[in-house]
Every structure is written in structure tokens, then in C-alpha cells.
C-alpha positions as CSV (number, residue, x, y, z in Angstrom):
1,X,0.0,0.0,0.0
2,X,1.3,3.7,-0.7
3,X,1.4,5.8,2.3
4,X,0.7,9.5,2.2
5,X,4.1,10.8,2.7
6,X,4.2,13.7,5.5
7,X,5.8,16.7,4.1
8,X,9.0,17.6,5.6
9,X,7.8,20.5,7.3
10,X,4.8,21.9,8.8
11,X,2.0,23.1,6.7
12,X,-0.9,25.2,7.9
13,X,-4.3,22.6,8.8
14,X,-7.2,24.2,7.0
15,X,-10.8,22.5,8.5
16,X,-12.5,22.7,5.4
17,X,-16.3,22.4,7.5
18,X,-15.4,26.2,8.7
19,X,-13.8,27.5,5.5
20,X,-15.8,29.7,3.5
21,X,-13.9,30.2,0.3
22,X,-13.6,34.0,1.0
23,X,-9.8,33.8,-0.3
24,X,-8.3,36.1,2.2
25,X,-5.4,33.5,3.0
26,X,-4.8,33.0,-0.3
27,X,-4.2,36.5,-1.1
28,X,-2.5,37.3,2.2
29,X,0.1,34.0,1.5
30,X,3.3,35.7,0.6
31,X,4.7,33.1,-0.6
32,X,1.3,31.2,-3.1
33,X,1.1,28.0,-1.1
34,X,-2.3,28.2,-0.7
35,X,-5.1,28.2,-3.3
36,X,-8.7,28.2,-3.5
37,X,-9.7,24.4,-4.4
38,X,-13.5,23.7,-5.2
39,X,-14.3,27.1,-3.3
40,X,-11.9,26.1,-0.4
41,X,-8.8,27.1,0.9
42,X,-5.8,24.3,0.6
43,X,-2.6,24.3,0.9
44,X,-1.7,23.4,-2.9
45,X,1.6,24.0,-2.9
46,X,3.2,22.8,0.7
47,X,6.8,23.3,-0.1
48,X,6.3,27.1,-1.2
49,X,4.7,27.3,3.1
50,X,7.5,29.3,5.0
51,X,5.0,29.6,8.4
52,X,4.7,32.8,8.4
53,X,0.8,32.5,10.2
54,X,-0.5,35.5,7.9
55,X,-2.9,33.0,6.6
56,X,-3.7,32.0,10.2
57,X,-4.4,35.5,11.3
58,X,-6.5,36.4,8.6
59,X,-9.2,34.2,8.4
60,X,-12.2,35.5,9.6
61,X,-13.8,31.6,10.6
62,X,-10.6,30.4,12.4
63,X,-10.5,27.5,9.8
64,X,-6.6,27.8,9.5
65,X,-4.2,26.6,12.2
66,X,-0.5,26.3,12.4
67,X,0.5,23.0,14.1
68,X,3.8,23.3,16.2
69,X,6.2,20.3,16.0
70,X,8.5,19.9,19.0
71,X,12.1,18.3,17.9
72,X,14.3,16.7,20.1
């Protein structure tokens, strides 16, 4: 079986349920790692994703959240 490989960094979690397509992350990614896929905001592009958390702080439904990985 092929298993979804995990990228090799952190990438913004989008709940689609709460997203409303409004495209404010999208415009507000510096970067173009997100895009608005069937009216809904996904990170399309995960290796363009620096973290900056613009995308985060913009959306107006809290449907974008930056996971923090802790590395020994």
C-alpha cells in the first residue's frame, strides 16, 4: 500500500467544515502556497509554506491553524 508521505515540514491545517472560500489567506500567502480548491482554501503547494501564520491570522472563521512540531 502507498502511504501518504508527511511533508518535511509543517504546513498550515485548513478545517474545510469552517472555510468559506472568502480567499483572504490566499491573497494574504506571501509566498502562493495556498489556493482556493472547489471554493476552499488548501494548501496546494506545501513546499512554497514558510510559516509565516499570515494565513492563520486572517481568516475570519478560524479554519486555519499552524500546528507546532517539538524536535528533540
Amino acid at each position: 500500500m502507498n502511504e501518504p508521505v508527511p511533508p518535511e515540514k509543517p504546513v498550515p491545517v485548513i478545517v474545510l467544515a469552517r472555510c468559506d472560500g472568502c480567499g483572504l489567506c490566499v491573497r494574504a500567502c506571501p509566498t502562493g502556497a495556498l489556493a482556493l480548491i472547489h471554493e476552499k482554501a488548501a494548501v496546494a503547494h506545501p513546499q512554497a509554506c514558510e510559516y509565516h501564520g499570515y494565513c492563520e491570522r486572517i481568516c475570519p472563521v478560524q479554519a486555519i491553524s499552524r500546528p507546532f512540531q517539538i524536535i528533540f
